[in-house]
N, C-alpha and C positions, 0 to 999 in steps of 0.2 A: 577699327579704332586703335591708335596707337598705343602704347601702354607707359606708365607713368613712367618707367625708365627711360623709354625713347624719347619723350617731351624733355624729359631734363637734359637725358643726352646730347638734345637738338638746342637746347639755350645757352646760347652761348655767353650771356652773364654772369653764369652758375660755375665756383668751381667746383673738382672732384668731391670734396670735402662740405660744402654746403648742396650741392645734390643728394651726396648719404643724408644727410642730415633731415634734409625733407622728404625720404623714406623712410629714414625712422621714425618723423613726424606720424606720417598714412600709414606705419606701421603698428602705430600706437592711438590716432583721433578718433577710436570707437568709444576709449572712454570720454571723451569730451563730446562728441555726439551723444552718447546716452546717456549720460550726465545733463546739458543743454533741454536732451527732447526735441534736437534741432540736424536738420541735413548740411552735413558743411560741405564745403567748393572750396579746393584750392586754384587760386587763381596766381599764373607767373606774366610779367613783364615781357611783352613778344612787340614785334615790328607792327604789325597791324592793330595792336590792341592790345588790351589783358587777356588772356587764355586759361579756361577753366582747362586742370590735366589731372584732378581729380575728384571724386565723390562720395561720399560716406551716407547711405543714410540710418537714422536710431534703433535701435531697438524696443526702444520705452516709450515711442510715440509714432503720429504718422507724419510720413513722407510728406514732403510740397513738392516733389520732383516725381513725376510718375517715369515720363521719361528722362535717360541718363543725359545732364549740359555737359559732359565732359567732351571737350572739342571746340565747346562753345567760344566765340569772339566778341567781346565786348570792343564798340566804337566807341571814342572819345569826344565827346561834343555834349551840348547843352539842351539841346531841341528832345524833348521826350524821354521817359521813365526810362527807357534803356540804357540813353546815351548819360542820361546822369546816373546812373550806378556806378557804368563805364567811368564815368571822368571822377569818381570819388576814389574805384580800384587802382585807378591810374594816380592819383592823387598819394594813395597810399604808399603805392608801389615807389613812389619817388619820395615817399620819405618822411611824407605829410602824418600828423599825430589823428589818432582815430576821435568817432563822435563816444562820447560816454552812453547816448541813449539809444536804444533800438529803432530804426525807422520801418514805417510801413510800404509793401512790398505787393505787387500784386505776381502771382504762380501755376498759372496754367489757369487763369480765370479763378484762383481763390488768395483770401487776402490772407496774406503774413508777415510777419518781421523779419526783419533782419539784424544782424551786427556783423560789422566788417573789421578786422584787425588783422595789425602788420606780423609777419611772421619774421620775428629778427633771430640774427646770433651775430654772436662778437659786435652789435653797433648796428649791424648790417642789415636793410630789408631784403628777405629773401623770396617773397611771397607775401600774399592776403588770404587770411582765411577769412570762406563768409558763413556765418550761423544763421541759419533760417528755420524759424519753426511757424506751424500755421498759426491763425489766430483764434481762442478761444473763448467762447459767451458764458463759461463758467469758472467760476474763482478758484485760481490752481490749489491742490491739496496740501496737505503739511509735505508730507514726503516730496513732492514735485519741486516745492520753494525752495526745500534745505539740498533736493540735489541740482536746481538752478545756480544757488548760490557756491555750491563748491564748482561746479563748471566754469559760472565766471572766474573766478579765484585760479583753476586753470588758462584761463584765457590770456588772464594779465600775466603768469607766467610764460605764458606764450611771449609774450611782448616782447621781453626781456631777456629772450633766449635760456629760460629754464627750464621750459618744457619744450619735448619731451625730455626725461631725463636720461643721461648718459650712462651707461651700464645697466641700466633695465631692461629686464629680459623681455623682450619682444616677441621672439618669435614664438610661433602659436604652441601649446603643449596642453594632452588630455586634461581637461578639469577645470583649464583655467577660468578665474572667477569673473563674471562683467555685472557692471552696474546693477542688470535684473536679479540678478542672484543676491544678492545683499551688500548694502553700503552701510560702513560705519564711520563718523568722523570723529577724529583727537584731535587734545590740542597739541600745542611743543612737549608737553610734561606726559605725554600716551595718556589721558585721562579722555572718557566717552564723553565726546558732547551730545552726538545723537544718532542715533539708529534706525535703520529701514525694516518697515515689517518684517520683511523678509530676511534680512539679518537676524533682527532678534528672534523669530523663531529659529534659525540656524543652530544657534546658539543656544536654546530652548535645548534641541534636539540633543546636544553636546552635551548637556550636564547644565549647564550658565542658568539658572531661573533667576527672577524678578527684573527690576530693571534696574540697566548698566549705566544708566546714564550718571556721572559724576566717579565713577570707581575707574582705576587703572584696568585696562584693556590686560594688559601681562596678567596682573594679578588674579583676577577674575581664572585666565583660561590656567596659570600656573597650580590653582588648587584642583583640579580636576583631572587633569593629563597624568596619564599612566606611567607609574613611576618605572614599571619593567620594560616599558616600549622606549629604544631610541629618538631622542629628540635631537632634528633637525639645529645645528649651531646657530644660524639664520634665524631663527623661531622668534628668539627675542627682540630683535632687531625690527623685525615685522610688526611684532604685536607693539612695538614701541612707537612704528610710524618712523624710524630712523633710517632705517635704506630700503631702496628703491627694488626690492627683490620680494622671491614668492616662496611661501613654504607651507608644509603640511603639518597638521595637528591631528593629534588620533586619542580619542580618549571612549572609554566603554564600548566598544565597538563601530565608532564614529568617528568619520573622518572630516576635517573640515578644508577646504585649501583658500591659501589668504594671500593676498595681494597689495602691496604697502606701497602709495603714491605720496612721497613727502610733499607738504606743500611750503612754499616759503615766499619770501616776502623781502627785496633787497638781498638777496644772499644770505639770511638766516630764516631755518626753521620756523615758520608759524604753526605748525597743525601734518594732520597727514588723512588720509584717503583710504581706507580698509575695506579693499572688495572679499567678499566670503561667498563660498559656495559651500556645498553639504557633497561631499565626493565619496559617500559611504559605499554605496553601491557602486560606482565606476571603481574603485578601488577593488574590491571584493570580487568585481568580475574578471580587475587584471590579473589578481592573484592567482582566480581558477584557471586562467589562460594560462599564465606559466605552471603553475602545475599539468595542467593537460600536455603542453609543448612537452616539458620533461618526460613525462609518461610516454608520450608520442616515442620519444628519443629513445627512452627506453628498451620501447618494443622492435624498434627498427633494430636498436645493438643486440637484442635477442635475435629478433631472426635473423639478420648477417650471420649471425656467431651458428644460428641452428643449420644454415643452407653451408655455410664453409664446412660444419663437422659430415654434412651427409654428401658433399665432394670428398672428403678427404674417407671415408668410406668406401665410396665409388670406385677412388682412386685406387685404395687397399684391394678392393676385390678385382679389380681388373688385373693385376699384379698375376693372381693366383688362378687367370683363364687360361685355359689352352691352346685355345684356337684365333689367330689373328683377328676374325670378325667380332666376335665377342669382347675382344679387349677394345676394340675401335668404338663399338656401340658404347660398352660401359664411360669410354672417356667425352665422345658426344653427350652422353648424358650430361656428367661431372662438370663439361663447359657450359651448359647452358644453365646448371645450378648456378655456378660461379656467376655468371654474367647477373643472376638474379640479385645478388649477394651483391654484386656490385651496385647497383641502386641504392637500396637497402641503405649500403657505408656513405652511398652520398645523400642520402635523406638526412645522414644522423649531424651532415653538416651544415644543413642551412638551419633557419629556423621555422622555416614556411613548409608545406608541404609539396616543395616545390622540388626539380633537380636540376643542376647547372648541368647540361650534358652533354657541353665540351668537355668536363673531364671525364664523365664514362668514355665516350668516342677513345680519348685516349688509351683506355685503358682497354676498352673492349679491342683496341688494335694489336695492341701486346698481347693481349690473351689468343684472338685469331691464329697470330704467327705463331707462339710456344706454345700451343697446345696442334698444330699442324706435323703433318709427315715428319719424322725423322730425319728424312731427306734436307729439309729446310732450317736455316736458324736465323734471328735478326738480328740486324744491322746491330753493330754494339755490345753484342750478347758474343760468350766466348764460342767459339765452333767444336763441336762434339768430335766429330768426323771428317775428313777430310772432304770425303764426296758430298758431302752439305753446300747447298746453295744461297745464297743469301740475299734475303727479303727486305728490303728498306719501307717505311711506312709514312708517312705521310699528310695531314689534314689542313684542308686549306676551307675557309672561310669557318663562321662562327655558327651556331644552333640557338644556344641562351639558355632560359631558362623556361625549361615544363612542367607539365603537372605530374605528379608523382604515377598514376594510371597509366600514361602515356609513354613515362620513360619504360618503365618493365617490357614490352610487348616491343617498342620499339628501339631499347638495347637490343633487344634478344635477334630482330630482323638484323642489326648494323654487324652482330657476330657472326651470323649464321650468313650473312652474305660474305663477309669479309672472309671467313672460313674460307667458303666454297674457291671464292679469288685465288685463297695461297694453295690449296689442293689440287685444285684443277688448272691452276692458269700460268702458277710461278713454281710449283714442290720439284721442277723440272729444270728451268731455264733460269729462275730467281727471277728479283725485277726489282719494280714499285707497286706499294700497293697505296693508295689513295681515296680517301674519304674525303667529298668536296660535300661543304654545306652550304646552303643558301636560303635565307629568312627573310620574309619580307610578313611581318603581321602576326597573321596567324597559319598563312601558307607556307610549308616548310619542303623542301627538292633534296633529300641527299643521293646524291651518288658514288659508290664505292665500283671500283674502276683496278685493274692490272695492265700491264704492261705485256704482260704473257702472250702466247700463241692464239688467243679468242678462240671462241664453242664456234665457228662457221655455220653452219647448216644446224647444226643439234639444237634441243630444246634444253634449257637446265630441267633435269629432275634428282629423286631422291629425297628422303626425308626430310633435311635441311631447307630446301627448295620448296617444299609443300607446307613447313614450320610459317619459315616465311612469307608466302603468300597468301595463307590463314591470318596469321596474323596483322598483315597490311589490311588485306580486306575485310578481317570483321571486326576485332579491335577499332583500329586505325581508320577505317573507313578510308582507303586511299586507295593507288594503283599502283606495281610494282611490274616494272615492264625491264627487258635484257635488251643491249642490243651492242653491235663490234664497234669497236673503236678504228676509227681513220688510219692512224697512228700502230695498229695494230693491240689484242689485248681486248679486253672486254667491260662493257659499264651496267652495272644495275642501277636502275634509277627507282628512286623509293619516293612516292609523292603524295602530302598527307596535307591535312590541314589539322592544326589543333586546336581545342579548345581555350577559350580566352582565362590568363591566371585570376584568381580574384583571390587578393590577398586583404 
């Protein structure tokens, strides 16, 4: 099924600017659906007919739509309940003024109403929206009627190209408050006309006891709100019903978030629309999160800082061996601390427990070559020695982003190979050395590759060698196989799959 963008895309009646337009409509008809207690259909003006290209259905009531009409095509003709819905949308669509009463509707074999009206801006129809709610054999409640009656009241703003309104915040953010959560209405002057159960106990919970109905909305939340705690500049604005934005309130440990739909009438202010929810706990739980995150961050700039001081130890004591082997072993160790260390510093940059490990890759390259032979220095780097050979590095294709388990274990294989590459393959001739990655999912292929003389016949071995292959296969769960290069030189292939992020 196509998606509301490609339907507007595809109308060619619609300009740029009235297609936003009825996104931001679908971006915002949940409150006029749950408001209503009705499933709406946006229906546009097509060659064959009117075309439903969108559907909403309540929250506060049931569906007439089990299955989704979006796709659907209405015929234009007189002959049958379909074809006259059809010639009334088509009627609209060309411009024709709506019926003021609800007509009845039959919906997958059950009976309901409807209302149909023009979706205009600047003059213009852009669409039909249709409100369909089923039909009920019991007398709708207080709550039901006062939110029926503020939904039509958006309806007719509809008409008129006032709704939805322009610069209200649409897009979706933790907490936001809907119809279920509590509805409050004002008039132009923020004074309470009436309240949802559910509101006033909100409010209840906030400090507000008795009832609001007749007192300013501001004043009421103004004597409660914690004088020490920052207040939102927005705040007043909201609680006034005056712009069309969302803010939070916090008072004795409660938080409340509010949501202000001006409603108006000709182009001035008659009333406004006040959704509240109780966001005490969602709040309370963001807070522990960033503190945890921090903490997290924390411990990671501890241990970087702990594994770099017990390299630079390594380093100190290797200084003061005697015997070549000893000094090689002590700096084998001291790299593969470092590499550790390296995670670690990139842990402390995201905010996930995640690592981007194109930049380890990078860095684990650097380290490969300046912690190799004496013999060798890299590209860029000043030359020690004359008889030093020079190592150029390289990485082609992207990795992403892994779980923090997976990068430690699987730096540690991309050093220790890339190692082995400039010791054995380039600390002689120089070269290229090359880190190719390849991502497809959760399937990850790297291979680190020289340019050098290739092992022929030989098997790799050695501690490095055995690090590695440990680690692919128990960590990693993968398979890490050698084999020559055409071209001449040699490629380790490291092939893994990893575990899926869940962030």
């Amino acid at each position: 099924m196509p998606s509301l963008s490609k339907f507007l895309a595809d109308n060619r009646a619609l300009t740029e600017k009235e297609a936003d337009w009825l996104q931001h409509l679908v971006g915002d008809w949940n409150l006029l659906s749950d408001l209503l207690r009705s499933d709406l259909v946006l229906w546009l003006a097509e060659d064959d007919g009117p075309l439903a290209v969108a559907h909403c259905r309540p929250a506060t009531g049931s569906t007439v739509y089990y299955e989704d009409p979006v796709g659907t095509v209405r015929t234009v003709g007189v002959d049958g309940a379909e074809d006259a819905e059809g010639a009334e949308i088509a009627r609209l669509l060309a411009g024709g003024e709506p019926s003021e009463e609800p007509t009845r509707i039959e919906r997958e074999g059950r009976s309901a109403t409807g209302v149909m009206v023009p979706v205009r801006k600047n003059g213009r129809t852009l669409a039909v929206l249709a409100a369909e709610a089923p039909e009920s054999d019991n007398d709708p409640s207080d709550n039901e009627t006062h939110q029926r009656r503020l939904g039509a009241r958006l309806l007719t703003m509809l008409q008129h190209g006032a709704f939805p309104i322009e610069g209200a915040p649409i897009p979706p953010r933790r907490g936001a408050p809907r119809v279920g959560d509590g509805v409050v209405e004002l008039d132009e002057a923020g004074v309470v006309q009436w309240t949802s159960p559910n509101a006033r106990s909100a409010f209840h919970r906030f400090g507000i006891a008795g009832d609001m109905t007749g007192t300013t909305l501001a004043e009421l939340s103004t004597e409660v709100l914690q004088s020490r705690s920052p207040v939102d500049e927005s705040l007043p604005l909201v609680l006034m019903g005056r712009a069309a934005w969302r803010s939070d309130m916090q008072a004795r440990g409660g938080t409340l978030s509010l949501r202000a739909v001006p409603l108006t009438d000709a182009g001035k202010r008659t009333g406004a629309v006040i959704l509240v929810r109780d966001v005490t706990e969602l709040r309370r739980r963001e807070r522990e999160l960033i503190t945890k995150d921090a903490t997290i961050r924390e411990v990671h700039h501890r241990v970087k800082n702990n594994l770099q001081t017990v390299a630079a130890l390594l380093r100190m004591q290797s200084r003061r061996m005697k015997t070549d082997e000893a000094r090689e072993a002590l700096a084998e160790a001291m790299r593969r601390v470092s590499t550790i260390a390296l995670v670690h510093e990139s842990l402390l940059q995201g905010s996930e427990e995640a690592v981007h490990f194109d930049e380890v890759i990078d860095r684990c390259l650097r380290l490969a070559v300046d912690a190799a032979s004496a013999t060798v220095h890299r590209a860029g780097s000043p030359r020690l020695t004359d008889g030093q050979v020079e190592v150029r590095t390289e990485k082609i294709g992207r990795v992403g982003t892994i779980r923090a388990e997976e990068a430690t274990p699987l730096a540690l294989v991309v050093t220790e190979l890339a190692t082995n590459a400039v010791e054995h393959g380039l600390s002689e001739t120089g070269g290229t050395l090359t880190i190719r990655s390849e991502r497809t999912g959760s399937h990850l292929v790297i291979c680190i590759e020289d340019d050098g003389n290739g092992m022929g016949a030989a098997k790799p071995t050695g501690l490095g060698t055995n690090i590695a292959l440990t680690l692919v296969q128990g960590q990693l769960g993968g398979t890490l196989t050698w084999e020559d290069r055409g071209e001449g030189g040699t490629r380790a292939i490291v092939d893994v799959y990893l575990d899926p992020l869940t962030i």
